[in-house]
BAFI-3210 file (N, C-alpha, C; in Angstrom, 3 decimals, decimal comma, padded with zeros to 6 digits):
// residues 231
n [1|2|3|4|5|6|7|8|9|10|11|12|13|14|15|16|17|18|19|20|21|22|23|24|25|26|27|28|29|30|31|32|33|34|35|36|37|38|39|40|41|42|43|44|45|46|47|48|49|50|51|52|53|54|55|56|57|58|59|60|61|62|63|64|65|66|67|68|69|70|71|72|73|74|75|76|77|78|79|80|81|82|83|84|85|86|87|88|89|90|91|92|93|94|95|96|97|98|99|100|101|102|103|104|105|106|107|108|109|110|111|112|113|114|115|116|117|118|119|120|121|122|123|124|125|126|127|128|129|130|131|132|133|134|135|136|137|138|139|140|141|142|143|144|145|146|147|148|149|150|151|152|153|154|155|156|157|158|159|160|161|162|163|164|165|166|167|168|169|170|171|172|173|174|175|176|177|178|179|180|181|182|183|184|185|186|187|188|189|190|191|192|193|194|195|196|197|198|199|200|201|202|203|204|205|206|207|208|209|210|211|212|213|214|215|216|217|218|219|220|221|222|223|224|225|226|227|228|229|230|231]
n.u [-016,087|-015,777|-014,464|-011,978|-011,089|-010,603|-008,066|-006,561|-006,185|-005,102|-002,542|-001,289|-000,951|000,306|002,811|003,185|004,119|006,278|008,412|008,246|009,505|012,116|013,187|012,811|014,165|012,771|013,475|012,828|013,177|011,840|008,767|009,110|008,913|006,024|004,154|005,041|002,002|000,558|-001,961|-000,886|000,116|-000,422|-000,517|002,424|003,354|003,935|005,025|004,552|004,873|003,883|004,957|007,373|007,435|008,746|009,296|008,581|006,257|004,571|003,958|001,558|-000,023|001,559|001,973|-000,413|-000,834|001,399|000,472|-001,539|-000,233|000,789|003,818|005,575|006,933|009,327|010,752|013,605|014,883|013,855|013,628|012,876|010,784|011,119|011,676|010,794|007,753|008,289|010,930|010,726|009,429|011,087|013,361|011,144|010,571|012,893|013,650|011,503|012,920|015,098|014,306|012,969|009,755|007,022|003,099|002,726|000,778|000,486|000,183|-000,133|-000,048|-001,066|000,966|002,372|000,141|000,179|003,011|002,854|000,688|002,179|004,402|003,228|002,323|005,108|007,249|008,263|007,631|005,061|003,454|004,291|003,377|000,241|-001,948|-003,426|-003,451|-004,699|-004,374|-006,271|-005,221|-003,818|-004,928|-006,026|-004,622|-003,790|-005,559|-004,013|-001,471|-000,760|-000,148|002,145|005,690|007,944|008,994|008,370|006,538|004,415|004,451|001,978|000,573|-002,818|-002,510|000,043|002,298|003,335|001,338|-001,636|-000,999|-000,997|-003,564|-005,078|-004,418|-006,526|-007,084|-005,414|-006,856|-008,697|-007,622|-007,144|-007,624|-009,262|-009,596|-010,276|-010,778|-013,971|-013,141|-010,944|-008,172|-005,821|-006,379|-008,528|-010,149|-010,407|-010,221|-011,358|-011,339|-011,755|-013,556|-012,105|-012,310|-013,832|-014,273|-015,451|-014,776|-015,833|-014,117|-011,967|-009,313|-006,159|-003,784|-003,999|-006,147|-004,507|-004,428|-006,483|-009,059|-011,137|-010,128|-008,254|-009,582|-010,650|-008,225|-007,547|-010,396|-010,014|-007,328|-008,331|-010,810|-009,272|-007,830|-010,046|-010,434|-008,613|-008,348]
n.v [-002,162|000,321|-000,641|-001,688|001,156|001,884|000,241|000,979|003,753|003,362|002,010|003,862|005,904|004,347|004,019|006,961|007,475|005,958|006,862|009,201|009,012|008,065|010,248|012,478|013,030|012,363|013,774|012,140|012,583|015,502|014,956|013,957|015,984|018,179|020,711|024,415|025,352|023,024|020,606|019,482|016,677|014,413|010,816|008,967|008,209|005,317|004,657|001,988|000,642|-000,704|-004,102|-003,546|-000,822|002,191|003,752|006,572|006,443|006,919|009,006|010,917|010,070|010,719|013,715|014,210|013,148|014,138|016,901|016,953|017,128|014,780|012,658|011,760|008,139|006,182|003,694|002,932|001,006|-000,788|-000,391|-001,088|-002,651|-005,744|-008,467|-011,286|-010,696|-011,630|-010,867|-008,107|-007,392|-007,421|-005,072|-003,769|-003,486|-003,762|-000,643|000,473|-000,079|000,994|003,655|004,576|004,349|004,238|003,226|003,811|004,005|002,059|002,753|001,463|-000,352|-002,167|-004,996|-004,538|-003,969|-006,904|-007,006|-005,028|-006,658|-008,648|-007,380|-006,774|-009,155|-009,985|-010,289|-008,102|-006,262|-005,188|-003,026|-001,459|-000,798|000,469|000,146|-000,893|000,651|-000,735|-000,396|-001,683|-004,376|-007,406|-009,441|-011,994|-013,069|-013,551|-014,928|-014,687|-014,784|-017,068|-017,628|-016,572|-016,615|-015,672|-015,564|-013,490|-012,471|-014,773|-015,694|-013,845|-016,005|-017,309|-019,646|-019,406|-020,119|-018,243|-016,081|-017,351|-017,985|-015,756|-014,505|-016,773|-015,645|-014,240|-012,603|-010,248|-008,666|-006,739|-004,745|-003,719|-001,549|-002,050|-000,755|-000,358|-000,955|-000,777|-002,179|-004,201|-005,081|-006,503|-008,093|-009,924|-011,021|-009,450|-007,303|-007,475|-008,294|-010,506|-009,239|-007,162|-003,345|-002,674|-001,105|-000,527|001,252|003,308|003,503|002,438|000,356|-000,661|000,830|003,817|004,457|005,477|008,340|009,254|011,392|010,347|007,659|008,914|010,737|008,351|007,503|008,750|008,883|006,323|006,711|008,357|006,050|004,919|005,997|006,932|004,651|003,585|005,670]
n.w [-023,765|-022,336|-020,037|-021,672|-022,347|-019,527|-019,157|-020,626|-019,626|-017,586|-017,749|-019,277|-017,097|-015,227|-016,967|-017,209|-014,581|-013,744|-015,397|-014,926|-012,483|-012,666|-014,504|-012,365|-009,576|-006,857|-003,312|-000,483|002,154|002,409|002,819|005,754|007,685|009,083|007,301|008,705|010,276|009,610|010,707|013,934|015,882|014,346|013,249|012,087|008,855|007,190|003,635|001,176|-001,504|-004,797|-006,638|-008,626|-008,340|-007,344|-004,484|-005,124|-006,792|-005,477|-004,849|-005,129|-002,578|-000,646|-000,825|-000,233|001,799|003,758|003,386|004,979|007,322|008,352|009,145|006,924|005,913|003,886|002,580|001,033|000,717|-000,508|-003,421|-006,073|-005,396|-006,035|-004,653|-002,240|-000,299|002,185|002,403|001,566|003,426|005,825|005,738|006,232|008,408|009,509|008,760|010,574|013,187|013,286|012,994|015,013|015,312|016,567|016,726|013,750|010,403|008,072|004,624|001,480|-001,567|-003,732|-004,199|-001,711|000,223|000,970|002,377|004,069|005,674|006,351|007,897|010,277|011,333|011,982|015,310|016,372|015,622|016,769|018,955|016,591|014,273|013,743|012,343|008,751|005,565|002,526|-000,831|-003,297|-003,284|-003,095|-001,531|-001,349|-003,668|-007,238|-009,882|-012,504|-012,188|-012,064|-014,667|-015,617|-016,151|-014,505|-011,233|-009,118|-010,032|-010,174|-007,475|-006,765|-006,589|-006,046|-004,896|-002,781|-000,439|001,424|000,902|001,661|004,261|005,368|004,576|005,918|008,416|010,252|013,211|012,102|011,022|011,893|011,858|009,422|006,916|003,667|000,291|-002,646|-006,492|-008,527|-011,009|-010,933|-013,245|-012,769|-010,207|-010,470|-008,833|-006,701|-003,908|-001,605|002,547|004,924|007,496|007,702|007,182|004,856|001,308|-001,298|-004,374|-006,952|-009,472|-011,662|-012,703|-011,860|-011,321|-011,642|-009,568|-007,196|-007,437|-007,178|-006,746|-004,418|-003,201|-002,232|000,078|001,282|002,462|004,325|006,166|006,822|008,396|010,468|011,476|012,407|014,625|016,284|016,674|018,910|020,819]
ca.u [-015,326|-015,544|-013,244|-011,211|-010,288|-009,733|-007,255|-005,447|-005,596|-004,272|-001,031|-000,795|-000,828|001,491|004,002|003,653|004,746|007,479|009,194|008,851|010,539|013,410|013,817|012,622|014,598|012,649|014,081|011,358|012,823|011,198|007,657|009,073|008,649|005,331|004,983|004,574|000,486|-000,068|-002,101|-000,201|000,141|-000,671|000,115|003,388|002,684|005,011|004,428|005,086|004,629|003,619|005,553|008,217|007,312|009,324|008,873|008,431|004,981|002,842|003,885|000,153|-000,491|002,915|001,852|-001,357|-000,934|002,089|000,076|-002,723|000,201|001,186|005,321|005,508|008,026|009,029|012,227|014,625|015,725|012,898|013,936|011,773|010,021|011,151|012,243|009,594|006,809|009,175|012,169|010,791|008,473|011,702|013,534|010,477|010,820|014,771|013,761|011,021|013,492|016,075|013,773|012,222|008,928|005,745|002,045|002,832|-000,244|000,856|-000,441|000,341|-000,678|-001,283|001,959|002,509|-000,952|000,689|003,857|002,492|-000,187|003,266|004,785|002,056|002,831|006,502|006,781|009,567|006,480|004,577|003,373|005,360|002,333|-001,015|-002,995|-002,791|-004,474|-004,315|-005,283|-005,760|-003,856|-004,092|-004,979|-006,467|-003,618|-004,185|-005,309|-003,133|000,162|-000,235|000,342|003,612|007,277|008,690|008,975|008,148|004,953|004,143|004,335|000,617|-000,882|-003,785|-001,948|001,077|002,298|002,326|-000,906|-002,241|-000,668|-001,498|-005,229|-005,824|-004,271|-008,190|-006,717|-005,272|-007,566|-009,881|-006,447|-006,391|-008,756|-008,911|-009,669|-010,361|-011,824|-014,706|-012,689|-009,344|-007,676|-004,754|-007,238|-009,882|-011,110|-011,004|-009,537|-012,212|-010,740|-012,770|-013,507|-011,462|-013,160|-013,455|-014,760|-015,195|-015,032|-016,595|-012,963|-011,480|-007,825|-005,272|-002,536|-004,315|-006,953|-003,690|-004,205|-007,994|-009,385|-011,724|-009,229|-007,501|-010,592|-010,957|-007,456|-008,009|-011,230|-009,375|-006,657|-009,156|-011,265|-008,087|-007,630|-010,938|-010,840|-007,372|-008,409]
ca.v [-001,040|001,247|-001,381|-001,622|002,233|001,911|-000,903|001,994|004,557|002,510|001,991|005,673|006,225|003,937|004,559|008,689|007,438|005,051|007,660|010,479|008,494|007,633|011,690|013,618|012,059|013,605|013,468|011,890|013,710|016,860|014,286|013,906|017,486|018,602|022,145|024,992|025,182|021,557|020,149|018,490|014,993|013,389|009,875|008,724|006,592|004,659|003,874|001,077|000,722|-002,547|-004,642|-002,746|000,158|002,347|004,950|007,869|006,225|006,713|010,599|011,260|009,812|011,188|015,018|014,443|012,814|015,219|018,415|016,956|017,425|013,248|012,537|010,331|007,463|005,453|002,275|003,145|000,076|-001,520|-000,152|-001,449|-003,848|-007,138|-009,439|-011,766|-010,707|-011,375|-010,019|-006,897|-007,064|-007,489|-004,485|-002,218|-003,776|-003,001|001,050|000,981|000,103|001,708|004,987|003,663|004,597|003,775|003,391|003,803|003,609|001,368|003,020|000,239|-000,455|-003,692|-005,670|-003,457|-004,473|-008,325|-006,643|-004,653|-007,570|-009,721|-006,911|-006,662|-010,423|-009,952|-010,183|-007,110|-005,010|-005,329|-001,553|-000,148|-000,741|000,492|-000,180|-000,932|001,294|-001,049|000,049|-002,287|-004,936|-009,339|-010,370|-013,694|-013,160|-013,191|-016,237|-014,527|-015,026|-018,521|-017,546|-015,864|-017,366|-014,713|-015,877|-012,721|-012,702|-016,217|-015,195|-014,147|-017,109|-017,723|-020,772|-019,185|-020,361|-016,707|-015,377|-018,130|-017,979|-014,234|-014,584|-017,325|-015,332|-013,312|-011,762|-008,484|-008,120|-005,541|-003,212|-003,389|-001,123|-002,631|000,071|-001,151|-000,497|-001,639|-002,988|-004,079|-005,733|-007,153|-008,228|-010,221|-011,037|-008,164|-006,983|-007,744|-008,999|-010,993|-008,706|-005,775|-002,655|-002,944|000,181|-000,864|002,706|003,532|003,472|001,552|000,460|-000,776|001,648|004,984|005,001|006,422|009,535|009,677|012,056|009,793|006,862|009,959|010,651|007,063|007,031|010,160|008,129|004,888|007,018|008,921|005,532|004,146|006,807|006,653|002,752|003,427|006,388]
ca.w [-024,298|-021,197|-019,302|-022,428|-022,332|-018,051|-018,791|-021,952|-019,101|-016,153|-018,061|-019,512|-015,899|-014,738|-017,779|-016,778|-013,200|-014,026|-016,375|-014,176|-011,431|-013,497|-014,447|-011,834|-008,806|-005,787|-001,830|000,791|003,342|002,035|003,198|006,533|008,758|008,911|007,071|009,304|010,052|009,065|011,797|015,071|016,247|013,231|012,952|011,085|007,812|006,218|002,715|000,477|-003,368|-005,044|-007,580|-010,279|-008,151|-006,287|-002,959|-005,746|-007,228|-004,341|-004,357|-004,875|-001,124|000,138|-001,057|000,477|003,874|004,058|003,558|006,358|009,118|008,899|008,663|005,570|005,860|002,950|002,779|-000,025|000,293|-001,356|-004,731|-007,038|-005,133|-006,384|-003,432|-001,642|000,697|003,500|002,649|001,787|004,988|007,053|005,185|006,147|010,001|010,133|009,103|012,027|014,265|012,890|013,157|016,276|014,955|016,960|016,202|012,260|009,668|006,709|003,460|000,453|-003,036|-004,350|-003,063|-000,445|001,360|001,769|002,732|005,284|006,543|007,052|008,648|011,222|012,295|012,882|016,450|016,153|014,812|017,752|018,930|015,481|013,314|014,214|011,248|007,731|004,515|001,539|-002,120|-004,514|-002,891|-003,667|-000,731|-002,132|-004,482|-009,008|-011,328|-013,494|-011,629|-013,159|-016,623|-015,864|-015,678|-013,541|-009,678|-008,854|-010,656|-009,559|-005,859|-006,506|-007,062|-005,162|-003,757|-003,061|000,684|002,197|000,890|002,287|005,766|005,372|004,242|006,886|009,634|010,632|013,794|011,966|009,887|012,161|011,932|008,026|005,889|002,320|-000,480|-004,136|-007,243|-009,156|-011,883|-010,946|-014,458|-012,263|-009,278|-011,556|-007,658|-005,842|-002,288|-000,067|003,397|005,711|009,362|007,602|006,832|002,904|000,733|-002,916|-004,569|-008,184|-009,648|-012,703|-012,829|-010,603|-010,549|-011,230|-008,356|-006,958|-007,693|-007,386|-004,876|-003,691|-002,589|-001,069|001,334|001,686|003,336|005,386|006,867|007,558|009,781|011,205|012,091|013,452|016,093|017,471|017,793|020,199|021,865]
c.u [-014,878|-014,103|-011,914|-010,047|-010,131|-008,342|-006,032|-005,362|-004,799|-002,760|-000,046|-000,272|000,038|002,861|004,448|004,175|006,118|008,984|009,542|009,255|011,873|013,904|014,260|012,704|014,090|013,120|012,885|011,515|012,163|009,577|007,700|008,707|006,978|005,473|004,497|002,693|-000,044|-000,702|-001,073|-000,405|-000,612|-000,063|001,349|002,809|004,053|004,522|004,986|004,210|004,463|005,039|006,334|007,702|008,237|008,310|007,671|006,581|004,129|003,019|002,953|000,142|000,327|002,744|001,000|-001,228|-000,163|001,346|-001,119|-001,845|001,386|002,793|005,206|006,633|008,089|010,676|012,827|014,774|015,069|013,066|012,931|010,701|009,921|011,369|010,827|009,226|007,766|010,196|011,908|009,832|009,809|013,012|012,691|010,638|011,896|014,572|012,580|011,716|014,176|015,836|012,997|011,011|007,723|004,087|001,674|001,460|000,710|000,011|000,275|-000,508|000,142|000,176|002,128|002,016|-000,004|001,886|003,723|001,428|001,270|003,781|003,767|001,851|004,148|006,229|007,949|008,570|005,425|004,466|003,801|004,479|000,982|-002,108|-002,548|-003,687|-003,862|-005,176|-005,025|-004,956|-004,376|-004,266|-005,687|-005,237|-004,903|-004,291|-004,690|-002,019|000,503|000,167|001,567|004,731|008,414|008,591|008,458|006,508|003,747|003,958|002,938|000,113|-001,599|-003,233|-000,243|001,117|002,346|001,633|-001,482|-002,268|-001,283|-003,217|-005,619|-005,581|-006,130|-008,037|-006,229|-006,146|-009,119|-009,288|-006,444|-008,253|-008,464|-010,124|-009,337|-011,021|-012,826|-014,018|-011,420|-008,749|-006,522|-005,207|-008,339|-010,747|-011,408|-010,076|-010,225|-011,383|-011,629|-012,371|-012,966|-012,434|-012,859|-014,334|-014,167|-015,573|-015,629|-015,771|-012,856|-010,047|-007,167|-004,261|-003,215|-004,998|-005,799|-003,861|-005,490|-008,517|-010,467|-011,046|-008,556|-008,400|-010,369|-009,882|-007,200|-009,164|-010,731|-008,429|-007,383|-009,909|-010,184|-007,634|-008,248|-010,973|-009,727|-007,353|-009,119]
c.v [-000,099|000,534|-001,542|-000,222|002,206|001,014|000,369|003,207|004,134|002,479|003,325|006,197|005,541|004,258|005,912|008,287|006,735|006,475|008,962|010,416|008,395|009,371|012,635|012,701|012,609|012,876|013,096|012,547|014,947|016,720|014,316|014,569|017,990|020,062|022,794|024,938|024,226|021,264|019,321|017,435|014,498|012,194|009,377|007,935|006,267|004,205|003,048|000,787|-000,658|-003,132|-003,880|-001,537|001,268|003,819|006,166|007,285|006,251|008,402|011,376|011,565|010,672|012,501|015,435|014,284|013,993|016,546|017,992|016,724|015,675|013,009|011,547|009,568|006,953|004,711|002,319|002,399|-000,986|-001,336|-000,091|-002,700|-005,614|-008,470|-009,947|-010,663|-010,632|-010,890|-008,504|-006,198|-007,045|-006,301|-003,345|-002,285|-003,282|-001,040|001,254|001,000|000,610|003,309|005,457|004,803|003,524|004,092|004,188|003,291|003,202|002,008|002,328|000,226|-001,869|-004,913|-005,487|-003,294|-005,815|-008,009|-006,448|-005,612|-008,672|-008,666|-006,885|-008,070|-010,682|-009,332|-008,153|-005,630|-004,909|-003,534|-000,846|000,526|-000,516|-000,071|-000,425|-000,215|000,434|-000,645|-001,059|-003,781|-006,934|-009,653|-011,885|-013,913|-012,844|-014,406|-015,398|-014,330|-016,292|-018,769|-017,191|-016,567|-016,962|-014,861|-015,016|-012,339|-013,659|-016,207|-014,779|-014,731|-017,297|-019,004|-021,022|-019,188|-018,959|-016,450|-016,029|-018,343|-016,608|-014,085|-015,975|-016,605|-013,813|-012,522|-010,586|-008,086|-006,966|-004,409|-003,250|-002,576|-001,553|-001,940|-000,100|-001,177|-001,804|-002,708|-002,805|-004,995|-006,798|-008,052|-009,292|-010,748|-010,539|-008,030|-007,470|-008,231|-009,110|-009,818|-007,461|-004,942|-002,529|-001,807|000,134|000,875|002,190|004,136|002,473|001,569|000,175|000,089|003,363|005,608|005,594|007,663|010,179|010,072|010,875|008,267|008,113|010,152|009,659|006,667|007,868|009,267|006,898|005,268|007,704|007,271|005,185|004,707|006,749|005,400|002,807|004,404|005,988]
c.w [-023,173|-020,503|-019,834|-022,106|-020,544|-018,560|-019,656|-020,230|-018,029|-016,372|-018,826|-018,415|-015,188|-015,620|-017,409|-015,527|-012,928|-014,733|-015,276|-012,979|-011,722|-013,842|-013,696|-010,248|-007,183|-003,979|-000,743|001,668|003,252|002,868|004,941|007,830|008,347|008,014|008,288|009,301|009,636|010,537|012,608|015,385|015,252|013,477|011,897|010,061|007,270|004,756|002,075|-000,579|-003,364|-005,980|-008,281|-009,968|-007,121|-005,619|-004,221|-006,574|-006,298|-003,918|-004,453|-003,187|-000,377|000,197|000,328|001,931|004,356|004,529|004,807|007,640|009,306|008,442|007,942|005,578|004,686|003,232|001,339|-000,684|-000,234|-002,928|-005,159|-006,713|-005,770|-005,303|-002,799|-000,650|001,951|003,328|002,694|002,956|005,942|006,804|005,827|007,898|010,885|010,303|010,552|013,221|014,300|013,857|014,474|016,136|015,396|016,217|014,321|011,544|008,426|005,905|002,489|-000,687|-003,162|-003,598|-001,917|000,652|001,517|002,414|004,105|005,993|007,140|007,828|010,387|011,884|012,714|014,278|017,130|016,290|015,760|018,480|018,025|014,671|014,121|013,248|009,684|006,753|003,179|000,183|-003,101|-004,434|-003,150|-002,824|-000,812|-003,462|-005,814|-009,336|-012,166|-013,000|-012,465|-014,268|-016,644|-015,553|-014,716|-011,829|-009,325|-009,085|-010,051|-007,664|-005,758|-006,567|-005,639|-003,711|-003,093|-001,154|001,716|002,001|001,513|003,490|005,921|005,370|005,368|008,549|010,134|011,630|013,224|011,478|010,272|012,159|010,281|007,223|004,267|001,162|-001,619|-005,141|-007,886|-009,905|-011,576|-012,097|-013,955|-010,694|-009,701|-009,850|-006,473|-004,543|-001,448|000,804|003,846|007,161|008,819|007,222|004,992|002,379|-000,591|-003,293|-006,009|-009,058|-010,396|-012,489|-011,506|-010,260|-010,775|-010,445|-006,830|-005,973|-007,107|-005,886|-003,905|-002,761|-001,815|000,480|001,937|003,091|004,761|006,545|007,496|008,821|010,783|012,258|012,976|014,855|016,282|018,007|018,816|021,027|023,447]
res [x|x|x|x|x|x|x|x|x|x|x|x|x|x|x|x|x|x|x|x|x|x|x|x|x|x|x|x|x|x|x|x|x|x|x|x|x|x|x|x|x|x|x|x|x|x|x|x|x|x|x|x|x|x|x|x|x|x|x|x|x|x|x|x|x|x|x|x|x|x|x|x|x|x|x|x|x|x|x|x|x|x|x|x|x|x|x|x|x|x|x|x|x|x|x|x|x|x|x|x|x|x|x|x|x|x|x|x|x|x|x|x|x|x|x|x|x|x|x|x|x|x|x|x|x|x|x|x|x|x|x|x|x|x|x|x|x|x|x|x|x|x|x|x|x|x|x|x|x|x|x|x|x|x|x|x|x|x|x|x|x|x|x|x|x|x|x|x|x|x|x|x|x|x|x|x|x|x|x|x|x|x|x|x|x|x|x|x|x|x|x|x|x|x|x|x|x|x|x|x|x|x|x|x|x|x|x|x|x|x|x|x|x|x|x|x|x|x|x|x|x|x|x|x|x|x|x|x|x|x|x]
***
């Protein structure tokens, strides 16, 4: 029953985020300038949304990192996130260079981690990306991609030829922190990465641990570890 009502709020919570993307049309550049008195030299982040999500659903993270000093990037041109793994990994590659944006922290939700773990093997991406913060994200991919008819969908399967190049590549995986709840409904096997730093929280639901202050810390601690391991 408990898991029952996470799975009713997860989509309350994604429906309130969907809708009030579609109304309330807000500008990222507003994310980009520190405010006055925000701490200095912060690291840039770029973020990226999962699946049928766009920029404006991760405006939790985007508030937050923002107000701790960090210039928030995000790729427009991702829309709604439908296009493979690589296309929209080579999409987020064109704005780093575009923006010629160094030592970048990837912050991602659920697609968004394989996105940014392929970005992080383009050879393009090489010094752009420093690290990756994923929430929530398939890196073993979904047994329930298999049930679905939608290519798009189907792209998680467990035996789906990027995840698999992705999840055997073990070299990034001491730059990726992987951040995930107890019960993920869309996850039925979890985030863990092998060698990455992994931090199962005490969190229900895949799209509203979001919001939840404690994934907020979580990502605060991951950029934090990340600058001491390169200082």
């Amino acid at each position: 029953m408990r898991r029952g009502w996470a799975w009713a709020l997860d989509y309350a919570y994604v429906g309130f985020w969907q809708a009030h993307a579609f109304l309330v049309r807000a500008d990222p550049a507003q994310y980009l300038t520190p405010d006055p008195g925000a701490p200095e030299g912060k690291a840039p982040v770029l973020l990226i949304p999962g699946i049928y999500e766009t920029w404006q659903f991760m405006r939790p993270v985007a508030k937050h990192l923002h107000a701790a000093g960090h210039p928030v990037h995000v790729v427009q041109k991702l829309g709604y996130n439908r296009g493979t793994v690589e296309a929209m990994a080579q999409l987020a590659a064109a704005y780093l260079e575009e923006h010629d944006l160094t030592d970048v922290v990837v912050v991602a939700h659920s697609k968004g981690g394989l996105i940014g773990k392929f970005l992080m093997t383009m050879s393009g991406s090489t010094g752009r990306v420093s690290r990756l913060v994923a929430i929530n994200s398939p890196f073993s991919g979904s047994v329930w991609a298999n049930f679905f008819i939608l290519p798009s969908i189907r792209a998680f399967s467990p035996h789906n030829p990027t995840l698999l190049s992705l999840r055997n590549n073990l070299d990034l995986n001491g730059r990726i922190t992987s951040i995930y709840s107890r019960f993920d409904p869309h996850i039925p096997g979890g985030s863990f990465v092998d060698g990455a730093r992994n931090i199962q929280l005490d969190t229900m639901g895949h799209f509203r641990p979001i919001a939840d202050a404690r994934v907020l810390q979580e990502i605060d601690r991951a950029i934090e570890a990340g600058e001491r391991d390169s200082a």
